[in-house]
N, CA, C, O and CB atoms as a CASP TS submission, in Angstrom:
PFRMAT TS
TARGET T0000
AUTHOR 0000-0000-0000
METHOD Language model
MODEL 1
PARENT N/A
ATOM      1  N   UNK     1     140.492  69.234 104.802  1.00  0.00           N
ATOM      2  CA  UNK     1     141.074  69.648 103.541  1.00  0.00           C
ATOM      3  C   UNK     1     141.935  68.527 103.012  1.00  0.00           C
ATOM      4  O   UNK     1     143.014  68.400 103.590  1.00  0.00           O
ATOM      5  CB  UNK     1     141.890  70.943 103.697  1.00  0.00           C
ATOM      6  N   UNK     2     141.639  67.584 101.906  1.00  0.00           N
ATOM      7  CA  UNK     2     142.424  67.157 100.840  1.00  0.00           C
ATOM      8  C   UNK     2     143.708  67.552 100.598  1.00  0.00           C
ATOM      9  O   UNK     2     143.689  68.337  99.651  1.00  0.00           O
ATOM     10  CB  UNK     2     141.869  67.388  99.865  1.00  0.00           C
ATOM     11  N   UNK     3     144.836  67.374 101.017  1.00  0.00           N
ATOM     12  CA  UNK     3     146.379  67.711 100.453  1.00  0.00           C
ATOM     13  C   UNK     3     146.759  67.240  98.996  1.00  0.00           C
ATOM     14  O   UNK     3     147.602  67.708  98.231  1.00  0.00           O
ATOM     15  CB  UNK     3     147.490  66.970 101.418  1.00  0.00           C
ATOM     16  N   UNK     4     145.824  66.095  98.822  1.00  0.00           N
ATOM     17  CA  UNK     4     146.068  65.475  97.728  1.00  0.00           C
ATOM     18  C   UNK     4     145.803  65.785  96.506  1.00  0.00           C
ATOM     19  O   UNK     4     144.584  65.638  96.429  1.00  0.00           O
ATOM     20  CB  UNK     4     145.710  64.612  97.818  1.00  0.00           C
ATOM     21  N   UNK     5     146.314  66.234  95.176  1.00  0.00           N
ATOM     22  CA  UNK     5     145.060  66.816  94.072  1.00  0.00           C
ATOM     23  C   UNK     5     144.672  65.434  93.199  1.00  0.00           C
ATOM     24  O   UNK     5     145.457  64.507  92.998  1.00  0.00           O
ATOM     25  CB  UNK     5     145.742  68.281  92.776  1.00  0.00           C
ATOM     26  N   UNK     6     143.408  65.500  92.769  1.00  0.00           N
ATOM     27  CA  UNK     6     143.515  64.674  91.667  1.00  0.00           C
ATOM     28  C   UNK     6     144.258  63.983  90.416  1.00  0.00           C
ATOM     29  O   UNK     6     144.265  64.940  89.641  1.00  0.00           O
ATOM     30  CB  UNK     6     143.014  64.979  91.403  1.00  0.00           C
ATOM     31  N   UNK     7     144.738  63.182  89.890  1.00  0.00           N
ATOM     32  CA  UNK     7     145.065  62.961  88.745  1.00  0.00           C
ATOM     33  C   UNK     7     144.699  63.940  87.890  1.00  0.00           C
ATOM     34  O   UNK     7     143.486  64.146  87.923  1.00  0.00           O
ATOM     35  CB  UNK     7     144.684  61.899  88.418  1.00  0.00           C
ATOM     36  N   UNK     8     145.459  64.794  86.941  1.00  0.00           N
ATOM     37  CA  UNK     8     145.589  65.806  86.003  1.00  0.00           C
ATOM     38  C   UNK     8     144.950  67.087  86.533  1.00  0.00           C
ATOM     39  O   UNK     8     144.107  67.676  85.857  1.00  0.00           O
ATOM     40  CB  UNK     8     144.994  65.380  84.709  1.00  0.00           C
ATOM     41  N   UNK     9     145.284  67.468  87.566  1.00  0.00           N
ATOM     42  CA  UNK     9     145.136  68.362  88.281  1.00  0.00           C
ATOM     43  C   UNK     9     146.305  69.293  89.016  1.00  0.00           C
ATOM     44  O   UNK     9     146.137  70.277  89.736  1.00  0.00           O
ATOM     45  CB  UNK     9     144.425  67.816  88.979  1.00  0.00           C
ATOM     46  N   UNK    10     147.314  68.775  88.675  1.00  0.00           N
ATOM     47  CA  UNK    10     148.648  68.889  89.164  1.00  0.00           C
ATOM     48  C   UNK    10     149.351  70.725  89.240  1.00  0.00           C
ATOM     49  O   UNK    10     150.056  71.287  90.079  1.00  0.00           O
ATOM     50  CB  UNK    10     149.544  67.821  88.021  1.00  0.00           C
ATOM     51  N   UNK    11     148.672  71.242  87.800  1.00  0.00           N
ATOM     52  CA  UNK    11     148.730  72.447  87.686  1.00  0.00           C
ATOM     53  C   UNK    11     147.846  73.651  88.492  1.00  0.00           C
ATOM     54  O   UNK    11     148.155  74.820  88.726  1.00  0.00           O
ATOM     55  CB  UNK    11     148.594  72.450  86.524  1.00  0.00           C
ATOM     56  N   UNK    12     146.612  72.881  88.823  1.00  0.00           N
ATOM     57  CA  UNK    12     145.668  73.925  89.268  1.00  0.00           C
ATOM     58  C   UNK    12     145.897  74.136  90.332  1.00  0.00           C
ATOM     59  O   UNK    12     146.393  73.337  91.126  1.00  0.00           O
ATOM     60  CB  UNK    12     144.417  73.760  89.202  1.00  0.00           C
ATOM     61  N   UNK    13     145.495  75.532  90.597  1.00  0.00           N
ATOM     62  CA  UNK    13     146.099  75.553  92.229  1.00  0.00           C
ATOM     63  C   UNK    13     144.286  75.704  93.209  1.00  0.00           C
ATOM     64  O   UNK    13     143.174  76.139  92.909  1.00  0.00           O
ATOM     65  CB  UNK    13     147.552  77.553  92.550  1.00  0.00           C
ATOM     66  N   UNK    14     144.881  75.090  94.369  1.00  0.00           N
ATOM     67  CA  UNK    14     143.505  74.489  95.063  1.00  0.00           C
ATOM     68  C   UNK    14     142.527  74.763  95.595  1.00  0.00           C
ATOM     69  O   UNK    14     141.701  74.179  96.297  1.00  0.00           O
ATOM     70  CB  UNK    14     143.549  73.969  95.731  1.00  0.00           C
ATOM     71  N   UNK    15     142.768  76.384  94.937  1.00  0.00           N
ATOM     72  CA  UNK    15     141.835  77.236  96.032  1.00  0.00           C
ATOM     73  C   UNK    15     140.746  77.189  94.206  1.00  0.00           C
ATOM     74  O   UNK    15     139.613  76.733  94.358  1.00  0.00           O
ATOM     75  CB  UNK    15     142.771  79.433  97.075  1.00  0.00           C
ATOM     76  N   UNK    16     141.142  77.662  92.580  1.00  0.00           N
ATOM     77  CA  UNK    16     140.535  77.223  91.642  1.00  0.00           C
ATOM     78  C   UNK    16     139.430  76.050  91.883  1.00  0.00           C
ATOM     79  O   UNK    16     138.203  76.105  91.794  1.00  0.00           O
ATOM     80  CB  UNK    16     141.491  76.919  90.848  1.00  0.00           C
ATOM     81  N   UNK    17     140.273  74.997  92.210  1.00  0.00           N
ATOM     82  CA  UNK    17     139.773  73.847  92.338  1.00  0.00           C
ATOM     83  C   UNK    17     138.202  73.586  92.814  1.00  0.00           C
ATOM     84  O   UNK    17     137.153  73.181  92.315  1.00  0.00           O
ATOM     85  CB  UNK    17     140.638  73.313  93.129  1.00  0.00           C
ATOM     86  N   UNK    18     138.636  74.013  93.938  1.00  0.00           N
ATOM     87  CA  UNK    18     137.777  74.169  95.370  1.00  0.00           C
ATOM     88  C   UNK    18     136.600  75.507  94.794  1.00  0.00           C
ATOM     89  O   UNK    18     135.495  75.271  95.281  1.00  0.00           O
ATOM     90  CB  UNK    18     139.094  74.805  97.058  1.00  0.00           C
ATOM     91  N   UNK    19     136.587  76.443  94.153  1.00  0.00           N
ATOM     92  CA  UNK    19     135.721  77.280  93.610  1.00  0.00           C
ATOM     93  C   UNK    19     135.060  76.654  92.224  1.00  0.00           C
ATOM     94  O   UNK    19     133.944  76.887  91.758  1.00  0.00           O
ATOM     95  CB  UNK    19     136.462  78.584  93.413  1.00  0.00           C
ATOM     96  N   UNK    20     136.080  75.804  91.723  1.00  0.00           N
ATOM     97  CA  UNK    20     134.990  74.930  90.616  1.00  0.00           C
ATOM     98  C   UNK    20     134.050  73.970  90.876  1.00  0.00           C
ATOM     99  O   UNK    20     133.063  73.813  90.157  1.00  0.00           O
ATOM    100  CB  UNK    20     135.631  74.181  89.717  1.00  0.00           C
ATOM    101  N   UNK    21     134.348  73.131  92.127  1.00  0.00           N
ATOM    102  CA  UNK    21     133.408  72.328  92.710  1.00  0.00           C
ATOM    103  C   UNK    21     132.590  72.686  93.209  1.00  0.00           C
ATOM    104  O   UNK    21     131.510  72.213  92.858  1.00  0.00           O
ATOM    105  CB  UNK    21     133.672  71.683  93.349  1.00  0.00           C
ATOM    106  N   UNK    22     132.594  73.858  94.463  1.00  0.00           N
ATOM    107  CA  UNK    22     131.572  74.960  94.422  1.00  0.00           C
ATOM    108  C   UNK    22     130.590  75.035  93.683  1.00  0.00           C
ATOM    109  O   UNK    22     129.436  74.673  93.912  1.00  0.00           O
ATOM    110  CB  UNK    22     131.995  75.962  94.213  1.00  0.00           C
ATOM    111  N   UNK    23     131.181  75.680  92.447  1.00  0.00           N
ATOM    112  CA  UNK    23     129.957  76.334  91.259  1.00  0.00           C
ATOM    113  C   UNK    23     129.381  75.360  90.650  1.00  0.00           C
ATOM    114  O   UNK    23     128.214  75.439  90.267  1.00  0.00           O
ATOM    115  CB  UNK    23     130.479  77.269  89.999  1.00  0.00           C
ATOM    116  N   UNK    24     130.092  74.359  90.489  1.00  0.00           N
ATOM    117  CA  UNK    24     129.619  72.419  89.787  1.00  0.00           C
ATOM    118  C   UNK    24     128.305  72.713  90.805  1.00  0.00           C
ATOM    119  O   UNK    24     127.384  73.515  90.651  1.00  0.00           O
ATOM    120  CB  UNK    24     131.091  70.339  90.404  1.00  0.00           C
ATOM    121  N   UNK    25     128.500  71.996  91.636  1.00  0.00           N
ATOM    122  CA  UNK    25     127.597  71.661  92.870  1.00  0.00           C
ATOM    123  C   UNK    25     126.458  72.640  93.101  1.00  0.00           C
ATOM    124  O   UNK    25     125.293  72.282  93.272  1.00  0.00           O
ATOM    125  CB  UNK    25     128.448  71.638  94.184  1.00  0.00           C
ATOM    126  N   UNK    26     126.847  73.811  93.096  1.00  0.00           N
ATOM    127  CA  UNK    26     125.263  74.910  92.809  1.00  0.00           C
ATOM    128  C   UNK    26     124.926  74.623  90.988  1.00  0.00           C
ATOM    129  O   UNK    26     123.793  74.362  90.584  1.00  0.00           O
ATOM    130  CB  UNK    26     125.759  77.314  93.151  1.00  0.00           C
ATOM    131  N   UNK    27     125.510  74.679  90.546  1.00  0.00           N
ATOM    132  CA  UNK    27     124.849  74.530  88.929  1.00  0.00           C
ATOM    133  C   UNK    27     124.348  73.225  88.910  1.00  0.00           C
ATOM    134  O   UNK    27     123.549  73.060  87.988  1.00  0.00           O
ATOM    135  CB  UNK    27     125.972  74.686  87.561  1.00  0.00           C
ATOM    136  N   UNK    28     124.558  72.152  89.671  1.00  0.00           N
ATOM    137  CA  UNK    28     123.970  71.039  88.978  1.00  0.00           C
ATOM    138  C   UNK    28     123.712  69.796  89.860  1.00  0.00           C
ATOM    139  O   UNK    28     123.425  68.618  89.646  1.00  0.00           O
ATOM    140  CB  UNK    28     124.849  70.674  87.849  1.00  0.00           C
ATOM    141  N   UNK    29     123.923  70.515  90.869  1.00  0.00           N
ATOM    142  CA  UNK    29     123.214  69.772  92.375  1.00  0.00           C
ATOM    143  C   UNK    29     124.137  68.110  92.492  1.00  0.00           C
ATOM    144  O   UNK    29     123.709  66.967  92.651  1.00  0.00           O
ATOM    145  CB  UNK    29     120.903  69.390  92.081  1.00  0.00           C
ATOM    146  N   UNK    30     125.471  68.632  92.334  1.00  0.00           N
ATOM    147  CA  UNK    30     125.843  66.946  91.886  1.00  0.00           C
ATOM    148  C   UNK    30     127.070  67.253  91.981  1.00  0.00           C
ATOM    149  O   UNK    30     127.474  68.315  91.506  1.00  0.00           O
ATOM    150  CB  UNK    30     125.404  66.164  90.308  1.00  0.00           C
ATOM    151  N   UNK    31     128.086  66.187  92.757  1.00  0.00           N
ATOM    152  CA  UNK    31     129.721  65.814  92.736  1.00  0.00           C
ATOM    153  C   UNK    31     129.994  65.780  91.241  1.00  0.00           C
ATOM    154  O   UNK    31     129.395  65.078  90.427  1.00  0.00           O
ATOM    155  CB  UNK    31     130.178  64.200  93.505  1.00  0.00           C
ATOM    156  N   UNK    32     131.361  66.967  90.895  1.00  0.00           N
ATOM    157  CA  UNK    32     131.819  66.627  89.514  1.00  0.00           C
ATOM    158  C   UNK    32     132.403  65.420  89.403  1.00  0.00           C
ATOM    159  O   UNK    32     132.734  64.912  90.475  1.00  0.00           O
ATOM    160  CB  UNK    32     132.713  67.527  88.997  1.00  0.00           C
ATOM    161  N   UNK    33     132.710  64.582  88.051  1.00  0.00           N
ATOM    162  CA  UNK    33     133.735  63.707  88.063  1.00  0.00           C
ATOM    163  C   UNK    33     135.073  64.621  87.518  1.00  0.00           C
ATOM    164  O   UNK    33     135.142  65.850  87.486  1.00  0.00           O
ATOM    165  CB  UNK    33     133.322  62.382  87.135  1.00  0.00           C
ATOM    166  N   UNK    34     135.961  63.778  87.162  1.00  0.00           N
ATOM    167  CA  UNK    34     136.972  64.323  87.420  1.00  0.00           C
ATOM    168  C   UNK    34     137.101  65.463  85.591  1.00  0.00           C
ATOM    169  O   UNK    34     137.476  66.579  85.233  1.00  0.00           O
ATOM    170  CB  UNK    34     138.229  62.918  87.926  1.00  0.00           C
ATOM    171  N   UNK    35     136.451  64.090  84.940  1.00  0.00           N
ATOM    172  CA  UNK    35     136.162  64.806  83.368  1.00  0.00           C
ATOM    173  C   UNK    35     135.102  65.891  83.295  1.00  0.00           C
ATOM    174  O   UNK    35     135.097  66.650  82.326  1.00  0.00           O
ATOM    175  CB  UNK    35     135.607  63.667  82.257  1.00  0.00           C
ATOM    176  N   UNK    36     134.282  65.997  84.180  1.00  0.00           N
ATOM    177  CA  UNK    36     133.377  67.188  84.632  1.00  0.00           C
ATOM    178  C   UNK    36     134.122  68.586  85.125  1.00  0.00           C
ATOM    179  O   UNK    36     133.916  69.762  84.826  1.00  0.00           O
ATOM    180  CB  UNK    36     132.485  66.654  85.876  1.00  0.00           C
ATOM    181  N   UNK    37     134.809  68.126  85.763  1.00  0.00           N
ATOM    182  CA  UNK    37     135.509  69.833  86.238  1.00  0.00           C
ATOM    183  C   UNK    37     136.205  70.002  85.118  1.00  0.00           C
ATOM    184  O   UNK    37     135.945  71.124  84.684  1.00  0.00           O
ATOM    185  CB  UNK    37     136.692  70.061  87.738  1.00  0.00           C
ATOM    186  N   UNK    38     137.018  69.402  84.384  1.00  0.00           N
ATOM    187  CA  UNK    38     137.571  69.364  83.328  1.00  0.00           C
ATOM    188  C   UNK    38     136.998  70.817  81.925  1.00  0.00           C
ATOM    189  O   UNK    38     137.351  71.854  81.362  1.00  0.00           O
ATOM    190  CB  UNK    38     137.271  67.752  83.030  1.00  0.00           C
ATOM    191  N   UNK    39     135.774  69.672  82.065  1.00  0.00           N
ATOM    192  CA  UNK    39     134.941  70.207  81.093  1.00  0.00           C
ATOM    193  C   UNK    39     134.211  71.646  81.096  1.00  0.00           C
ATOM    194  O   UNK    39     133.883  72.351  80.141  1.00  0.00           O
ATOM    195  CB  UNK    39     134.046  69.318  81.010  1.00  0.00           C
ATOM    196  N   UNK    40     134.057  71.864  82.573  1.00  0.00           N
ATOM    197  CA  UNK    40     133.409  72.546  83.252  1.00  0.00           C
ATOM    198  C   UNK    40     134.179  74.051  83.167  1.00  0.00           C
ATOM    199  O   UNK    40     133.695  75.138  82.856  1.00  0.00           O
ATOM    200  CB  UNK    40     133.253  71.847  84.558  1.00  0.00           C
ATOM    201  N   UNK    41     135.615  73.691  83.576  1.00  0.00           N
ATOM    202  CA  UNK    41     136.627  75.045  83.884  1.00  0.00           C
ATOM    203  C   UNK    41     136.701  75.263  81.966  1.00  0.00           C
ATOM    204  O   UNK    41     136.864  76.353  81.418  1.00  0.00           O
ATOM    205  CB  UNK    41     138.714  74.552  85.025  1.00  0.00           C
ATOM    206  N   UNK    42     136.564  74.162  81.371  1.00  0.00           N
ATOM    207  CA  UNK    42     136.909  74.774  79.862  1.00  0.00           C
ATOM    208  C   UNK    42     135.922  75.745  79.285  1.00  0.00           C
ATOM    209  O   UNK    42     136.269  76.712  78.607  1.00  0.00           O
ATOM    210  CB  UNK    42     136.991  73.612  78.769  1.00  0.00           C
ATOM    211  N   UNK    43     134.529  75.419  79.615  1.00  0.00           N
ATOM    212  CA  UNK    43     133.365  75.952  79.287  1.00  0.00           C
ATOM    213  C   UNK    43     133.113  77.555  79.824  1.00  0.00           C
ATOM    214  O   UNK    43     132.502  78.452  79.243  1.00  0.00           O
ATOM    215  CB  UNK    43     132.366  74.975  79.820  1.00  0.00           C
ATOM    216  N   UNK    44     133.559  77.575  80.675  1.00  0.00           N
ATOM    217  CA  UNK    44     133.848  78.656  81.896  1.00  0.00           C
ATOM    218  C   UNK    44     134.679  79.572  81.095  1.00  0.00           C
ATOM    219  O   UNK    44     134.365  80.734  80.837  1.00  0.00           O
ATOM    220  CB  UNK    44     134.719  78.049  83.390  1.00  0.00           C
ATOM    221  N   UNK    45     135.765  78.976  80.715  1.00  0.00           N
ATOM    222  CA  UNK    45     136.724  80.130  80.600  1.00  0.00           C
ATOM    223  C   UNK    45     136.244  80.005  78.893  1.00  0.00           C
ATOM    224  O   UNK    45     136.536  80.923  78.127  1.00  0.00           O
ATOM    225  CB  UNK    45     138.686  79.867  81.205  1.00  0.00           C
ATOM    226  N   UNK    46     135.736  79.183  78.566  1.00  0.00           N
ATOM    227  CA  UNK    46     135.177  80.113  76.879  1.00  0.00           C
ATOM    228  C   UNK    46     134.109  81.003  76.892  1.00  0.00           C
ATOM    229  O   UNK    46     134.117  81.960  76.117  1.00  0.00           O
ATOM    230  CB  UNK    46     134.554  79.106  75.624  1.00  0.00           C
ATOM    231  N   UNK    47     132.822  80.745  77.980  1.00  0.00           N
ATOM    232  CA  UNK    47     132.162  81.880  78.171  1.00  0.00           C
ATOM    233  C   UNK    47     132.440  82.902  78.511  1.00  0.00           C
ATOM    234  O   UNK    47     131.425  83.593  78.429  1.00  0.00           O
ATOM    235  CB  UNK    47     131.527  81.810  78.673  1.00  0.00           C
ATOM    236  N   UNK    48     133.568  83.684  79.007  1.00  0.00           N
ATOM    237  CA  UNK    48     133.414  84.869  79.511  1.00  0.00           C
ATOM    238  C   UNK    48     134.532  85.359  78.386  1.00  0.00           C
ATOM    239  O   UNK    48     134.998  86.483  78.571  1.00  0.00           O
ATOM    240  CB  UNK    48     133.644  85.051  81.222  1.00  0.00           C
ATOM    241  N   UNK    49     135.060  84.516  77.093  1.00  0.00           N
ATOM    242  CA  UNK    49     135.717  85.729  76.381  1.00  0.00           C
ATOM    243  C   UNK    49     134.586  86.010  75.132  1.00  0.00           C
ATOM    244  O   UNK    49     134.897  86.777  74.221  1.00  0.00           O
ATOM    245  CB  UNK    49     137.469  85.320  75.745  1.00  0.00           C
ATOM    246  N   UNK    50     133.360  85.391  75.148  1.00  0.00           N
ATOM    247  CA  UNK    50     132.151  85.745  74.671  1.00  0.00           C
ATOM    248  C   UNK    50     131.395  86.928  74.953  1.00  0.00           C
ATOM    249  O   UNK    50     131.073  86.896  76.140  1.00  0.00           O
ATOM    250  CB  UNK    50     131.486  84.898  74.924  1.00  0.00           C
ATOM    251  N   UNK    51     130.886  88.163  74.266  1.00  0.00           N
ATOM    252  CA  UNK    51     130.547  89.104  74.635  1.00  0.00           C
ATOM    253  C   UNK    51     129.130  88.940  75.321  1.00  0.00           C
ATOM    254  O   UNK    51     128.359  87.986  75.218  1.00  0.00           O
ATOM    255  CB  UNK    51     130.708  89.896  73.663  1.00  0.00           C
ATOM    256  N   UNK    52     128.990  90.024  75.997  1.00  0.00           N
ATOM    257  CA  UNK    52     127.769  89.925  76.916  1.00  0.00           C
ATOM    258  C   UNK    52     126.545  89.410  76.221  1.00  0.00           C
ATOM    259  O   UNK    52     126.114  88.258  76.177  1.00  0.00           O
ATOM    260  CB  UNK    52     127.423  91.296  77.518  1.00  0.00           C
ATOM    261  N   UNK    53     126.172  90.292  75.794  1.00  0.00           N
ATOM    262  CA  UNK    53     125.402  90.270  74.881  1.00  0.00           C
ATOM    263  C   UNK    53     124.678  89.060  74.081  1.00  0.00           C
ATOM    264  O   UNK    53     123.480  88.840  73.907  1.00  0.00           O
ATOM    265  CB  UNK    53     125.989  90.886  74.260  1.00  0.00           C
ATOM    266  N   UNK    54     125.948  88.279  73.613  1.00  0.00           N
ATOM    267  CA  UNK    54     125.945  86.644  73.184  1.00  0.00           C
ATOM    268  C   UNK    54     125.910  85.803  74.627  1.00  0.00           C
ATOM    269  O   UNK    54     125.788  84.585  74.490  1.00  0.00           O
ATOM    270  CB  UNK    54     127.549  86.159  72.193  1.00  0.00           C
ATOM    271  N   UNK    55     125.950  86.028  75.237  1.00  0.00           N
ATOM    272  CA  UNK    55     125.778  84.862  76.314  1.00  0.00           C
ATOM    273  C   UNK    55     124.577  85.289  77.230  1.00  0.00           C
ATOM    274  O   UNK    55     124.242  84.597  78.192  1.00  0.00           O
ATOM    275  CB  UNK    55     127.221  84.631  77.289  1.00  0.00           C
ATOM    276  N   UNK    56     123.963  86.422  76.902  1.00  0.00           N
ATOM    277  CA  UNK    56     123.098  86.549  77.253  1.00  0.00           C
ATOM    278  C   UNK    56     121.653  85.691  75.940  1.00  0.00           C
ATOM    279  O   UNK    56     120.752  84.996  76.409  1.00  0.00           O
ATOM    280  CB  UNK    56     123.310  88.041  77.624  1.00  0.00           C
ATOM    281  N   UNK    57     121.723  85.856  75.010  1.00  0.00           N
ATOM    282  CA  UNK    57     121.028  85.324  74.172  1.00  0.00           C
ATOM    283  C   UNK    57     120.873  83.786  74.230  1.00  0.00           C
ATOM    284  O   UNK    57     119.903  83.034  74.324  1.00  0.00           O
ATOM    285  CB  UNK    57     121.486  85.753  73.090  1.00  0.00           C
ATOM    286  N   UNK    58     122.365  83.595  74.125  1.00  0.00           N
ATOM    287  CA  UNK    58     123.116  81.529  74.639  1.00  0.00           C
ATOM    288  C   UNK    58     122.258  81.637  75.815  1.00  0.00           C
ATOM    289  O   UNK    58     122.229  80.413  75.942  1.00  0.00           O
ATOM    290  CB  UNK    58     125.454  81.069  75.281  1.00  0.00           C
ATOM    291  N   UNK    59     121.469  82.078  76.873  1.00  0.00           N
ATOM    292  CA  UNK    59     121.213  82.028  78.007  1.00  0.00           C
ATOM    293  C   UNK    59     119.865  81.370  77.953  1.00  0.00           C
ATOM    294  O   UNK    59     119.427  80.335  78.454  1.00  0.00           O
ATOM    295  CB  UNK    59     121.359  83.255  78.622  1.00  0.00           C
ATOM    296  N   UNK    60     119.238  82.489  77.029  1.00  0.00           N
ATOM    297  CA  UNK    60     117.883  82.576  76.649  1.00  0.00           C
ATOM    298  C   UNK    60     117.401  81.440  75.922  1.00  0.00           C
ATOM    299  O   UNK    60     116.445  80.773  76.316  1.00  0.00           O
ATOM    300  CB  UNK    60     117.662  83.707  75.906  1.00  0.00           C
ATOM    301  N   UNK    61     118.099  81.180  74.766  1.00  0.00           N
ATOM    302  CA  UNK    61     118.022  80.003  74.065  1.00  0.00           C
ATOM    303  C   UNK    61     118.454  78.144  75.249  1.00  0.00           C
ATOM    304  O   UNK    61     118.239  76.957  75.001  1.00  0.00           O
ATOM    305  CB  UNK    61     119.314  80.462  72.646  1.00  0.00           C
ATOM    306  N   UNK    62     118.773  78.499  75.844  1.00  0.00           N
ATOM    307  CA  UNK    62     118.946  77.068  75.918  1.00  0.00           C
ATOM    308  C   UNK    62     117.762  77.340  77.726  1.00  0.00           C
ATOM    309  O   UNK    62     116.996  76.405  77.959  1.00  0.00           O
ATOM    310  CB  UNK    62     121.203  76.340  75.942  1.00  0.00           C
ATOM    311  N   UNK    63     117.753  78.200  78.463  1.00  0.00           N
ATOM    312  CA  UNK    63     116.566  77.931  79.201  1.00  0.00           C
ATOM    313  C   UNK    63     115.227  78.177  78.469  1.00  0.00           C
ATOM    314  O   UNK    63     114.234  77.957  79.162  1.00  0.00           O
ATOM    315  CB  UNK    63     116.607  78.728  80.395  1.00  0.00           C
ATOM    316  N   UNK    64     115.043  78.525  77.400  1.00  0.00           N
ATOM    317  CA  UNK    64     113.616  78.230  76.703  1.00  0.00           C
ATOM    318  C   UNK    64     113.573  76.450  75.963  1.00  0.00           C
ATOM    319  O   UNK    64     112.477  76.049  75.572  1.00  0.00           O
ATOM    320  CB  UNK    64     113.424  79.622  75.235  1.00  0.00           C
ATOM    321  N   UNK    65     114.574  75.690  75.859  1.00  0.00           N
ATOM    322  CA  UNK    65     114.369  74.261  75.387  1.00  0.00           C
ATOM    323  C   UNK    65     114.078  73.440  76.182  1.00  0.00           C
ATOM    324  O   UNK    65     113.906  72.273  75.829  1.00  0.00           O
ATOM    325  CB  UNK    65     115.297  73.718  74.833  1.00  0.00           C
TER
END
């Protein structure tokens, strides 16, 4: 276990952390960078105040391209 957090990471607490790299790593078979988890926890937390419904469609649409 890392004691250390990343640069601009200072707020998150490490167990977050450690569950975003997780889900990085199954979604996309790949080490985040640091602007990746970033991006990643932002995307995250805008999808789920999106109703079901719409992210079910957002779902559909972008695995049919």
């Amino acid at each position: 276990m890392n004691t250390e957090k990343p640069a601009g990471f200072e707020h998150w607490d490490e167990q977050d952390i450690e569950d975003l790299v997780a889900s990085f790593e199954l979604a996309f078979r790949r080490s985040p960078s640091n602007y990746d988890l970033k991006s990643y926890r932002r995307a995250r937390s805008t999808a789920l105040r999106l109703p079901l419904q719409t992210r079910r469609t957002l779902a559909t649409m972008i695995a049919s391209d």
